[in-house]
Each structure stands twice: as C-alpha cells, then as structure tokens.
N, C-alpha and C positions, 0 to 999 in steps of 0.2 A: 770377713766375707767367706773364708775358706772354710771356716770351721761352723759356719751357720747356712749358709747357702746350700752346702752341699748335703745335710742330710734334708732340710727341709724339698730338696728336689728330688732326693731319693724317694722319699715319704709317699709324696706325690707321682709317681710310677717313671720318673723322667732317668734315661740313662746318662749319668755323670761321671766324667773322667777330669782327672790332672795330674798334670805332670809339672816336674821344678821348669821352670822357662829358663829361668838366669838369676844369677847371683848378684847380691849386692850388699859388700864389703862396708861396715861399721865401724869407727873408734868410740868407745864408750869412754864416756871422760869421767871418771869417777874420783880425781884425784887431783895433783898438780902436776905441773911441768914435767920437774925431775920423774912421779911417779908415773907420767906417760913412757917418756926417756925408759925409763927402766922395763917398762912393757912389751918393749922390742926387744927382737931378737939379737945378741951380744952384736952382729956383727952388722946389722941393720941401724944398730944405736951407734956404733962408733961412727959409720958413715956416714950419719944422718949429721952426728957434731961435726965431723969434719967441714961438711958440705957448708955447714951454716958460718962455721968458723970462715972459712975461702970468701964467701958471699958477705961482706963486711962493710960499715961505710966509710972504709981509708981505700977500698976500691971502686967506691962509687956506688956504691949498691944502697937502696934505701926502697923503702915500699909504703904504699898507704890503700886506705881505702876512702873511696869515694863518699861524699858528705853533702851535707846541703849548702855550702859553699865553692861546689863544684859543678861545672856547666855537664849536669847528665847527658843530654844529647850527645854533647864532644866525646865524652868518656866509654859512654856505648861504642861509637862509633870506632875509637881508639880501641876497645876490646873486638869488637867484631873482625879488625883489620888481623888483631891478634892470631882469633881464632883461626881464619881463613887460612893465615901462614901456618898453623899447625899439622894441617892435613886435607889431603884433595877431597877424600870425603866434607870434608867441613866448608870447604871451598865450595862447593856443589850443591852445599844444603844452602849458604847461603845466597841464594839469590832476591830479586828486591824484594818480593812481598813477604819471605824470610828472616829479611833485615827490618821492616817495617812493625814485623811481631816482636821483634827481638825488642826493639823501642817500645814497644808497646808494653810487654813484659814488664821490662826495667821500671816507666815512669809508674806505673801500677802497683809493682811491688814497692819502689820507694814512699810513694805516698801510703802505704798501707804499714810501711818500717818496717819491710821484710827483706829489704835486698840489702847484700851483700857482696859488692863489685868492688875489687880490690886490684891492683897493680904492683907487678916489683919493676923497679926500675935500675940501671944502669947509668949514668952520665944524664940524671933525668930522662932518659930513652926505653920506650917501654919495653921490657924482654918476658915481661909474662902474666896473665891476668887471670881472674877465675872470678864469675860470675858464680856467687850465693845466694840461696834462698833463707831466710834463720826464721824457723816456722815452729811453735810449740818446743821451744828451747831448743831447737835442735837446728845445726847448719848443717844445710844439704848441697853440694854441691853439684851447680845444675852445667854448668860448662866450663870451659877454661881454655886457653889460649898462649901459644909461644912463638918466636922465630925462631926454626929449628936451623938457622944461618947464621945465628949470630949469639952472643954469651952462652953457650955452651957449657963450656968450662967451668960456668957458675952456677950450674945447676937449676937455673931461675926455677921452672917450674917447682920442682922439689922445697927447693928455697922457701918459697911464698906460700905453698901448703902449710909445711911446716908451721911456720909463721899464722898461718890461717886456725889452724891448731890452738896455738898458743893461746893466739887471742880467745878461740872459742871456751879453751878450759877458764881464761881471766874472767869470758864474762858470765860465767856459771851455767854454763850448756852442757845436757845430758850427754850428748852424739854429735861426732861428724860424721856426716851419712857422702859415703863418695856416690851415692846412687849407683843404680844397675853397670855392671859390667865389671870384667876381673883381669881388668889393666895390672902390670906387673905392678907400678908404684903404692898402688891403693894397701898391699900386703907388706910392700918393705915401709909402709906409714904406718902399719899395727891394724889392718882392715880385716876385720873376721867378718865371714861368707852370713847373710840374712839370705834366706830362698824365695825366689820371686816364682809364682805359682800360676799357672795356666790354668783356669777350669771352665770347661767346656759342658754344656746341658744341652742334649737334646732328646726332644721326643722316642720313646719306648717303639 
C-alpha cells in the first residue's frame, strides 16, 4: 500500500504524508531450534534455557494447545479470565460484547484452521495463554494472557512463547510475527523492528 498508493496520490495533485506509527517485532524462522537459540543475544540465550530448564514437568509444568477435542467456548473463556488478570487495560477492553467478539474470533478462526490458542499450565492450573492466528505460514500473535499473582518464578509467559516458537519452526513457518508493539519480551525472544506506517491523503 505504502509503496503504491502514495505516488499514485501524488500523481494525482493530493498532499501525502507518513510517518512510522509503531513497530512490530519479527522472528524469521529460517532454521532450527538450536539455530534460533543461537540467534539470540549470548545472554538473552542463556536465560531463555535457564527459564525453560526451571519450568519443567517434574514441577508440574506442561502446556498444550487447543484442538478439536477440546470444548472451545470453555477454553476461550479460560483465556479471556487469563487475559483480564494480565492488565487493567485488558480488563477494560474486555467487557461483554468484547468478550462476545472474542468468541466469535476464535470459533471462526478454528473453523477456517487459523487459530492457535494455546495454555501452559502448572498443577493443570492455567498460568498463561496466548491466543494465535497462523495465517500464510506465518503465526501471528494476536493476544495473550497471565496471573501476574501467581507462578512467577516460572516464567509462564516467556515459557509458553518460547515453546510457541518451537512448535512454529517444527511446523515449517516462515515468521513469528509478535504484532505491533515493542514490549520488552518480543526482543529478548530475537524480535527485529518491521515499521508500521501511517499514511495520510488529503486534498491539495
């Protein structure tokens, strides 16, 4: 759009400006496991194994994603409770006909094979979720969800990215796209900046 739209408005006598809006943070999966691992910054990689080392299932820790053997309404519902716990903003956004889309979203995308809703869990107790889009080989992460009250110390969030990772290098996906915004985690996960672009036309 950026690169077509704006001289065919020039052309045309219309005044056209843009500006970068916001960033949004990339892992190009061009390799395997290890060769992601190795993609990070020495000390971003050590921490990352540590983390996943700690979050293990001799402490209870295991994770899956949602399937067609699984009651989707329950599951959404189980991530939305997620999200809400993550932050007041997120709390705010959802209210019901917020939560009603979000349902709507979900059985939509699954019946099209695009979602990607996934949980890690603790003593089967959920500690962190993250609702995926996997669209033209690529997962995009559309939202995500923690108790910031409880497992902690296990990193869930981070964890389950991770983990989210992995699977998408397994299943031969280009990109994990963490979408707009330049959250600290998205960089210590190997996310280089893609620029989101405002362009504004108006009449001369």
């Amino acid at each position: 759009t950026l690169a077509h739209l704006r001289p065919l408005a020039a052309e045309r006598g219309f005044i056209v400006h843009h500006r970068v809006q916001e960033v949004c943070p990339i892992v190009k999966l061009d390799g395997d496991w290890d060769a992601y691992l190795e993609s990070l910054d020495g000390k971003e990689r050590r921490e990352l194994r540590r983390k996943m080392r700690k979050a293990n299932p001799h402490v209870g820790v295991d994770w899956y994603i949602v399937g067609p053997d699984h009651d989707l309404a329950a599951e959404v519902d189980r991530f939305l409770k997620l999200m809400a716990l993550s932050h007041p903003d997120k709390a705010e956004f959802l209210h019901e006909g917020h939560r009603a889309f979000m349902h709507d979203v979900a059985r939509f995308a699954a019946d099209e094979g695009w979602l990607e809703l996934a949980f890690l869990t603790v003593g089967d107790e959920p500690a962190a979720a993250m609702f995926n889009l996997i669209y033209n080989n690529r997962t995009l992460l559309y939202n995500s969800g923690l108790d910031p009250t409880r497992f902690l110390h296990l990193s869930p969030g981070i964890v389950l990215t991770a983990n989210l990772i992995q699977h998408s290098i397994e299943a031969g996906r280009d990109e994990f796209d963490f979408l707009r915004g330049d959250e600290g985690y998205k960089y210590q996960l190997g996310g280089v900046d893609s620029p989101i672009y405002q362009l504004v036309i108006r009449p001369a």
